[in-house]
MIMARPA-196517 format. One record per residue: z, x, y of N, C-alpha, C in turn; residue in one letter. Coordinates in steps of 0.02 Angstrom, whole numbers, padded with zeros to 5 digits, always signed. Atoms other than C-alpha are relative to their C-alpha. Example, Ala and Ser with C-alpha at 12.3 -4.5 7.8 and 13.67 -1.06 7.14 Angstrom:
residues 2
+00000+00045-00059+00390+00615-00225+00000+00045+00060a -00003-00042-00059+00357+00684-00053+00037-00039+00055s 
***
This chain:
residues 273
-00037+00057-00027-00103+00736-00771-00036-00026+00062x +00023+00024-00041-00175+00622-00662+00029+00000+00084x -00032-00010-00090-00144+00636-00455-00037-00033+00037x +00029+00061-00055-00158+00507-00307+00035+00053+00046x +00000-00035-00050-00169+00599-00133+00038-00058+00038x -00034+00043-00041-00060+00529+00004-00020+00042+00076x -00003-00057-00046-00138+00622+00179+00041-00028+00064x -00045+00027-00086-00031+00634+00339+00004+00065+00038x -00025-00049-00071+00032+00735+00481+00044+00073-00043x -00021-00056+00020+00131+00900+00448+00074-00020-00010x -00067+00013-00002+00289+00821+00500+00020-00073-00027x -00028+00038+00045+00271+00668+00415+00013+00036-00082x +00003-00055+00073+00238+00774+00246+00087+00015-00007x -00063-00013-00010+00417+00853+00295+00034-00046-00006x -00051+00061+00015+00499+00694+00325+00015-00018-00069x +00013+00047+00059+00438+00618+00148+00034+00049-00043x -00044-00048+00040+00515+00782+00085+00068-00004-00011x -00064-00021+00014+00655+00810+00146+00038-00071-00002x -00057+00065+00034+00723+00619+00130-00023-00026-00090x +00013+00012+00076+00651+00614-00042-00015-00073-00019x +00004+00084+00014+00584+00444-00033-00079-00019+00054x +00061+00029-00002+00411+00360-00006+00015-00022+00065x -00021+00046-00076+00387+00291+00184-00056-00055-00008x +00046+00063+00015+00306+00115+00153+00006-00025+00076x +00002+00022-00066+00255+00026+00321-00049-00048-00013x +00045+00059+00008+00149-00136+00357-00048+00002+00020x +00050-00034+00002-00018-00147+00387-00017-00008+00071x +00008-00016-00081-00020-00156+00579-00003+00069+00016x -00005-00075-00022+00011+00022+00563-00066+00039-00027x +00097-00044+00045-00173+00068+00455-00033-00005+00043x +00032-00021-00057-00285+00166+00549-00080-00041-00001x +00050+00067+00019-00414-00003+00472+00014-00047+00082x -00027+00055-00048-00407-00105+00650-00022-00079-00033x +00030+00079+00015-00477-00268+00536+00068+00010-00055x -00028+00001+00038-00332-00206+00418+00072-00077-00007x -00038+00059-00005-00233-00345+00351-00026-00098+00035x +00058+00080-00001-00383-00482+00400-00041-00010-00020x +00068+00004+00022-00513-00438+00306-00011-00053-00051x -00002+00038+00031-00458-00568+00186-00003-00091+00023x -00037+00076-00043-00420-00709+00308-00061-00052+00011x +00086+00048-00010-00610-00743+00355-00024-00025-00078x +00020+00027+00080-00657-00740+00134+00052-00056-00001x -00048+00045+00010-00486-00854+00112-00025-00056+00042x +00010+00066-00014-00535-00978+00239-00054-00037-00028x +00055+00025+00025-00720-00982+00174+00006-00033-00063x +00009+00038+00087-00666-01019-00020+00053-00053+00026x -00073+00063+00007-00507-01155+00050-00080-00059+00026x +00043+00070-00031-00652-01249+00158-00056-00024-00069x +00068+00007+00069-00781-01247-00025+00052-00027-00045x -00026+00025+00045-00658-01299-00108+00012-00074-00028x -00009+00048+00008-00637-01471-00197+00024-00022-00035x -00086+00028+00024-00475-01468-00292+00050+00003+00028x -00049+00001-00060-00386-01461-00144-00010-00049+00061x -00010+00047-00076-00327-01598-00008+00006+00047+00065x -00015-00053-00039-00327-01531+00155+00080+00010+00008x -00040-00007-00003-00145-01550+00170+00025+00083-00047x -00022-00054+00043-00111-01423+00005-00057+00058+00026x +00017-00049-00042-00239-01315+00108+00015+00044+00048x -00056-00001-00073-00144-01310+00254+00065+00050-00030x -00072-00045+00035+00011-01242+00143-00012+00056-00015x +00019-00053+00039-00082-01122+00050-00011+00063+00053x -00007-00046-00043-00133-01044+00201+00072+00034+00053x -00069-00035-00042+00029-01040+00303+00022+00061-00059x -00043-00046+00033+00118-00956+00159-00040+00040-00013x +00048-00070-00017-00030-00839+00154+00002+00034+00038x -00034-00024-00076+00021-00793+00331+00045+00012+00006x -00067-00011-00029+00181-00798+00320+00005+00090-00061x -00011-00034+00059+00186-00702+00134-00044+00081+00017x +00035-00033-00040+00053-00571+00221+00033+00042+00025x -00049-00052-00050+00179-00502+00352+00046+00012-00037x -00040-00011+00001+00288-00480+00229+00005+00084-00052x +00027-00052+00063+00210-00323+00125-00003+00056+00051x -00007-00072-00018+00250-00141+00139-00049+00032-00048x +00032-00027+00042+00121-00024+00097+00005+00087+00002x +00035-00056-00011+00098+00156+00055-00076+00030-00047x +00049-00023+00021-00062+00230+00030-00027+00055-00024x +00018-00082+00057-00147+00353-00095-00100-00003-00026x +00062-00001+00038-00309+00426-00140-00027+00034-00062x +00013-00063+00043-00398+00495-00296-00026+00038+00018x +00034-00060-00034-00485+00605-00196+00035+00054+00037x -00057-00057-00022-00413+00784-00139-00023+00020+00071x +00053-00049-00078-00526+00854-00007-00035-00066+00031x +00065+00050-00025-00613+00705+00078-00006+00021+00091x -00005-00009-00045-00659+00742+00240+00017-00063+00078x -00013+00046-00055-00674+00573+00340+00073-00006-00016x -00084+00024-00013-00481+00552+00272+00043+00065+00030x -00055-00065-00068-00437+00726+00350+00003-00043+00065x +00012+00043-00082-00509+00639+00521+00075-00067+00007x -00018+00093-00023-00437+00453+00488+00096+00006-00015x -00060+00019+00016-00267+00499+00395+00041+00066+00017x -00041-00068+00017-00235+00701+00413+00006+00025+00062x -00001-00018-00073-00197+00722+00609-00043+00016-00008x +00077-00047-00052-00387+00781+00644-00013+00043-00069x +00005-00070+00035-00375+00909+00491+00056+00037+00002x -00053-00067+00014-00204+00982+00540+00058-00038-00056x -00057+00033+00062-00115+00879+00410+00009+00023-00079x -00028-00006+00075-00063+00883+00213-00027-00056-00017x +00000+00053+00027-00130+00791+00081+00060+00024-00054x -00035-00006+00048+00033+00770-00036-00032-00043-00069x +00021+00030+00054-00024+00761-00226+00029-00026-00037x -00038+00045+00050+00072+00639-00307-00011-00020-00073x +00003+00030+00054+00093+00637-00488+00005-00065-00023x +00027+00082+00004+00016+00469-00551+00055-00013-00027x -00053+00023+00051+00155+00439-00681+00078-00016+00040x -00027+00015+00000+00293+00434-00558-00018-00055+00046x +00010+00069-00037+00224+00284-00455-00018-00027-00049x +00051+00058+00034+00130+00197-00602+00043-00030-00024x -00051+00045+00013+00282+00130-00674+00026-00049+00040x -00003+00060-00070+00289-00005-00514-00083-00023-00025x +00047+00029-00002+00123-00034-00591-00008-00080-00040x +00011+00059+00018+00076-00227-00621-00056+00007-00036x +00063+00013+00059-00057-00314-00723-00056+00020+00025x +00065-00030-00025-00217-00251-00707-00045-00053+00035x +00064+00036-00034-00324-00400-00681+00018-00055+00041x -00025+00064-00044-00210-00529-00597+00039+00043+00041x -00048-00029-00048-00106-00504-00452+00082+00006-00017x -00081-00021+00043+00076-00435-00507+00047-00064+00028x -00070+00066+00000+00238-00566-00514+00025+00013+00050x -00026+00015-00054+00283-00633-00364+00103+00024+00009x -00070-00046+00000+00459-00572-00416+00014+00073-00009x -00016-00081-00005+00429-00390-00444+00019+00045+00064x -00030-00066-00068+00498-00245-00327-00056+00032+00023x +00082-00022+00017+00347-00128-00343-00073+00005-00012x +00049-00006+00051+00195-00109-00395-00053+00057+00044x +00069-00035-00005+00025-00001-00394-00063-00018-00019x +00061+00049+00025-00125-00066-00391-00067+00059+00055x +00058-00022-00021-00327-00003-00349-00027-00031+00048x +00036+00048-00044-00395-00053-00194-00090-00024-00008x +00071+00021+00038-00567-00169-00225-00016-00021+00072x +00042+00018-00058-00715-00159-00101-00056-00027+00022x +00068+00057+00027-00844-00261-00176+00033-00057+00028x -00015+00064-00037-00858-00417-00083+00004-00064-00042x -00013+00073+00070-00900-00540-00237+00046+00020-00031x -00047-00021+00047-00778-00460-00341+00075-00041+00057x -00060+00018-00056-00646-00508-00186-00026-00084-00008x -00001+00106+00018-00695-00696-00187+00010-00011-00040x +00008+00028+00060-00728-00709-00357+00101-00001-00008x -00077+00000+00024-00533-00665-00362+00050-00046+00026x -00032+00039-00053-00474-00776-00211-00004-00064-00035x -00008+00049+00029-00548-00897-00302+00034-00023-00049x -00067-00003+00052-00443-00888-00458+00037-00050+00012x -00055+00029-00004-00300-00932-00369-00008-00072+00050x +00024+00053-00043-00384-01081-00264-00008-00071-00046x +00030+00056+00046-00471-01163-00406+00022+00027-00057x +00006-00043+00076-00395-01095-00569-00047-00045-00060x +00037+00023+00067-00524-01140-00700+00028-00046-00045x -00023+00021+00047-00405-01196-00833+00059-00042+00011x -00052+00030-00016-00287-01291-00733+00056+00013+00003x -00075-00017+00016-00142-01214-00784+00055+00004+00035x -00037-00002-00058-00067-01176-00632-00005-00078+00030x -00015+00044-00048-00102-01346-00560+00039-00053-00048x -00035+00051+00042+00011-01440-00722+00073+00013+00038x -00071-00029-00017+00152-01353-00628+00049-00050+00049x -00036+00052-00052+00267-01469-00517-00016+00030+00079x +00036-00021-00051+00180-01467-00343+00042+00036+00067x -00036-00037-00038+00335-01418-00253+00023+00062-00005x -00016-00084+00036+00341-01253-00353-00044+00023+00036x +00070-00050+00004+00158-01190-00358-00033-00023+00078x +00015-00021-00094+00115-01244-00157+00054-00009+00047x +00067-00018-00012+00110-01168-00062+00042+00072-00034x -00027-00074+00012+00226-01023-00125-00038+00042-00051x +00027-00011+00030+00151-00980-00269-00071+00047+00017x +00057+00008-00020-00028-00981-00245-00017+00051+00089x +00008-00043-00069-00003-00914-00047+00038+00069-00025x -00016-00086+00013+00101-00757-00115-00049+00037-00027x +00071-00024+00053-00040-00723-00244-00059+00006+00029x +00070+00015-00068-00182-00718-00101+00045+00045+00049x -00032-00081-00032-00060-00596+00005+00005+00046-00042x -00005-00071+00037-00041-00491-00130-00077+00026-00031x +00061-00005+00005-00224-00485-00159-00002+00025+00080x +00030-00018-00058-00261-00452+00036+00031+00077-00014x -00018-00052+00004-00160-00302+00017-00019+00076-00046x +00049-00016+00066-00277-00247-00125-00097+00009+00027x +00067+00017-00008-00443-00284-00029-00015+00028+00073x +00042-00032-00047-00543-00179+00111-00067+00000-00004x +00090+00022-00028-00703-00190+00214-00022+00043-00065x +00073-00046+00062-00848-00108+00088-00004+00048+00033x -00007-00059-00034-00862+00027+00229+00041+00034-00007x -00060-00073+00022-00709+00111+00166+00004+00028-00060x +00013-00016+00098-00755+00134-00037-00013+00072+00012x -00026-00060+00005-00755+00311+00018+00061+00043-00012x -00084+00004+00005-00556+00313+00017+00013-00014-00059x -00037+00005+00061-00570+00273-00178+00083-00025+00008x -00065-00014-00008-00387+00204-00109+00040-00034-00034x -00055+00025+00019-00233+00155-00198+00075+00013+00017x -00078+00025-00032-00076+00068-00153+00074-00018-00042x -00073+00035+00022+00102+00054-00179+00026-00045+00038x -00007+00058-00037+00147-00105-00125+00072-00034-00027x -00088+00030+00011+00342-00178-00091-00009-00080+00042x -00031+00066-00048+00363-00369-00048+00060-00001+00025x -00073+00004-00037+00506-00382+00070+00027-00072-00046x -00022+00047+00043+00526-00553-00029+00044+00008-00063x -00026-00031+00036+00566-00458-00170+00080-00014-00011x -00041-00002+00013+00737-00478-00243+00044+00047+00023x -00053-00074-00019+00814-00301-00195-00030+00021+00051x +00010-00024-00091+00712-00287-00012+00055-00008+00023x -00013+00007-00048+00809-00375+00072+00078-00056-00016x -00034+00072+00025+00976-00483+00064+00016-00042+00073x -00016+00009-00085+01016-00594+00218+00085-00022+00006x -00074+00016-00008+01200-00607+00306-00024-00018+00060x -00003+00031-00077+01229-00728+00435-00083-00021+00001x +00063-00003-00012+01047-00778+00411-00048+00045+00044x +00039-00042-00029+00979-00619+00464-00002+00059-00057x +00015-00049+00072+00875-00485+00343+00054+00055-00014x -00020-00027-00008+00987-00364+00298-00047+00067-00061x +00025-00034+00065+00868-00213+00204+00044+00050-00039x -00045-00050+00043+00946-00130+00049-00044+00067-00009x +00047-00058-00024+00797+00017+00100+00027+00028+00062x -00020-00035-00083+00841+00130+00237-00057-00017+00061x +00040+00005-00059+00735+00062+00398-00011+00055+00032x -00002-00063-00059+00673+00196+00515-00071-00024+00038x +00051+00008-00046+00552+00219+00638-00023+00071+00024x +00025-00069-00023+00434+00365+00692-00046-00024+00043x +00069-00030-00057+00300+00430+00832-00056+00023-00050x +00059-00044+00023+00120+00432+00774-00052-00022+00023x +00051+00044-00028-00041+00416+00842+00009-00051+00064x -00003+00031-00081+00023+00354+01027+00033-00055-00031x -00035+00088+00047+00117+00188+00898+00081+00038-00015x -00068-00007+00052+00307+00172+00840-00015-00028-00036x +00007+00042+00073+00308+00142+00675+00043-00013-00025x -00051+00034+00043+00416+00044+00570+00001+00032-00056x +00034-00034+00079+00449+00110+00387+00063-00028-00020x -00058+00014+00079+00565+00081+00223-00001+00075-00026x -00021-00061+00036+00614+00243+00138+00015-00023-00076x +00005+00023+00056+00569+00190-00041+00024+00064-00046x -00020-00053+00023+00673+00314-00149-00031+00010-00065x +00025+00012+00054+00557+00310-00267+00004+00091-00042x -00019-00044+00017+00566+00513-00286+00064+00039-00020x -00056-00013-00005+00738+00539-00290+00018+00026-00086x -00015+00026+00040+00748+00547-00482-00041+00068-00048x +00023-00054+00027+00631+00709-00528-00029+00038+00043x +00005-00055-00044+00584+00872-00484-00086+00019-00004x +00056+00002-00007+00402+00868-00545-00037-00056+00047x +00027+00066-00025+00347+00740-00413-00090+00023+00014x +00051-00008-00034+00194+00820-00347-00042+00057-00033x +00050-00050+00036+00038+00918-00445-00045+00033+00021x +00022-00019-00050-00025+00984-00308+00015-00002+00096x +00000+00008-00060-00038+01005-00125-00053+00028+00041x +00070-00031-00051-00189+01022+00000+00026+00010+00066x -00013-00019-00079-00178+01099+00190-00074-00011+00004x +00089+00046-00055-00322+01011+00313-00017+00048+00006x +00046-00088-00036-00455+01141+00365+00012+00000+00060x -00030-00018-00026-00365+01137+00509+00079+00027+00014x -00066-00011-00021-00191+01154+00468+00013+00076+00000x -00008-00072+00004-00100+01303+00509+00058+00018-00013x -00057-00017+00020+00047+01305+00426-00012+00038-00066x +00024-00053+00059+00080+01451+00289+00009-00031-00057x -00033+00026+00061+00083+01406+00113+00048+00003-00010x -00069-00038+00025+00244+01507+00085+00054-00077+00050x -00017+00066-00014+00311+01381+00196+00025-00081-00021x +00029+00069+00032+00240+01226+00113+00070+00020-00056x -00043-00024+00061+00333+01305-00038+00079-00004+00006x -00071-00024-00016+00498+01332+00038+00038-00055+00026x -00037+00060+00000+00516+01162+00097+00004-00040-00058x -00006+00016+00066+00480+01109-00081+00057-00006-00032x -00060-00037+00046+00613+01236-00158+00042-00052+00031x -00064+00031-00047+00742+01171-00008+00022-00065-00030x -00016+00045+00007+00732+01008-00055-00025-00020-00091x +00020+00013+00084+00721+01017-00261-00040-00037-00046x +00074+00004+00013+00561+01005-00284-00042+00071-00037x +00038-00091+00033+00456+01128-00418-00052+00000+00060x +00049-00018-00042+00320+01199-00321-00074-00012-00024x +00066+00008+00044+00141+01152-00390-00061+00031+00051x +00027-00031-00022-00002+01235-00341-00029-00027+00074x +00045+00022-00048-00053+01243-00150-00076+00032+00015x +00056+00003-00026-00216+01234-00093-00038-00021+00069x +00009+00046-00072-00319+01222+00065-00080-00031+00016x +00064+00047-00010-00471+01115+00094-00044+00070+00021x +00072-00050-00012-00651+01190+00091-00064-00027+00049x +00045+00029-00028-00718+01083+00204-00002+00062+00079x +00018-00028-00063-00799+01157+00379+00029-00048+00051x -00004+00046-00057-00727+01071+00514+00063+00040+00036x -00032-00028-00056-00646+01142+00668+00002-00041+00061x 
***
């Protein structure tokens, strides 16, 4: 069975346990400081080349790219078990957990493979891409679609909503080339989404539990995506950092506690102290 790594702290690990639910957060909080712009500099370069677009429907495309942008919760996963720069970048230093998440219960949030998933879905899972032509070539798509199709649509539909959601949900998909070590993939929630969020009194009200934690000197914002809640095989493994120092038996016992089978732990073979 296939497994995506999720690494963190000791006591986030715990948290994600014992509330039995995914902690999705936005990307102000990725330890990427270009995270969440790396798209913004490619996006402006293919809107200004472009020449099926007025600047006006430019102008749109980008706001709601901006706006549609801030509105994405992510959590992050790797295929890799042991990596060492993600002990450093994601596993406190080495004293953290990578939790191994069985692929099968996130992939079902998974969208289409080669386009960006429906602006109305809840969910999804998708591969992060770190090829730089491969990232334009895609921006472009939704800029210039080839076949028109999208632009027969009535213009107050498809800009800028459309088109700007589909280009946020791509940024959320796309990192510098310096990180293709992170092999990383994402579960990604639009707050737009139908069941984020409903508003009373014109103010969001989320149907996700909000919270907030201490990490890394930051408060963080989060959603408690109950995406586990629902089976007991969630996880096909578990790694301890080559620094952590918590016991397996442990690891195990917060498992049991919170009705969870136990799958095999393991602890990184890397050298680092």
């Amino acid at each position: 069975m296939s497994i995506l790594y999720h690494y963190t702290s000791v006591e986030a690990f715990l948290g994600i346990v014992q509330s039995r639910s995914l902690w999705l957060s936005g990307h102000t909080s990725m330890n990427d400081t270009h995270e969440g712009k790396w798209v913004d500099d490619l996006l402006q370069e293919a809107l200004s080349a472009s020449s099926e677009l007025d600047e006006e429907e430019k102008a749109e495309i980008s706001a709601c790219y901006h706006r549609a942008k801030a509105e994405l919760l992510l959590f992050s996963m790797s295929d890799q078990p042991d990596v060492l720069s993600q002990w450093r970048a994601y596993g406190n230093d080495g004293r953290g957990v990578a939790m191994g998440i069985n692929r099968d219960v996130v992939e079902r949030a998974e969208g289409p493979r080669d386009v960006p998933p429906s602006v109305l879905a809840d969910t999804w899972l998708g591969k992060v891409i770190y090829d730089r032509d491969e990232q334009i070539r895609q921006i472009r798509r939704w800029i210039d679609p080839p076949d028109k199709r999208y632009r027969l649509m009535p213009k107050a539909f498809l800009l800028p909503d459309i088109n700007g959601r589909m280009l946020a949900h791509l940024n959320a998909l796309f990192k510098n080339p310096a990180f293709d070590e992170e092999a990383e993939h994402r579960l990604v929630l639009p707050l737009h989404a139908g069941r984020a969020y409903e508003l009373v009194d014109d103010m969001p009200q989320f149907n996700y539990p909000l919270r907030q934690r201490a990490a890394r000197g930051r408060i963080i914002t989060f959603v408690e995506y109950p995406l586990l809640r629902d089976r007991r095989d969630v996880f096909g493994e578990i790694w301890l950092g080559p620094k952590c120092e918590i016991d397996e038996d442990e690891v195990a016992l917060a498992l049991h506690l919170n009705g969870y089978e136990v799958p095999e732990i393991r602890r990184s073979s890397a050298t680092y102290r």
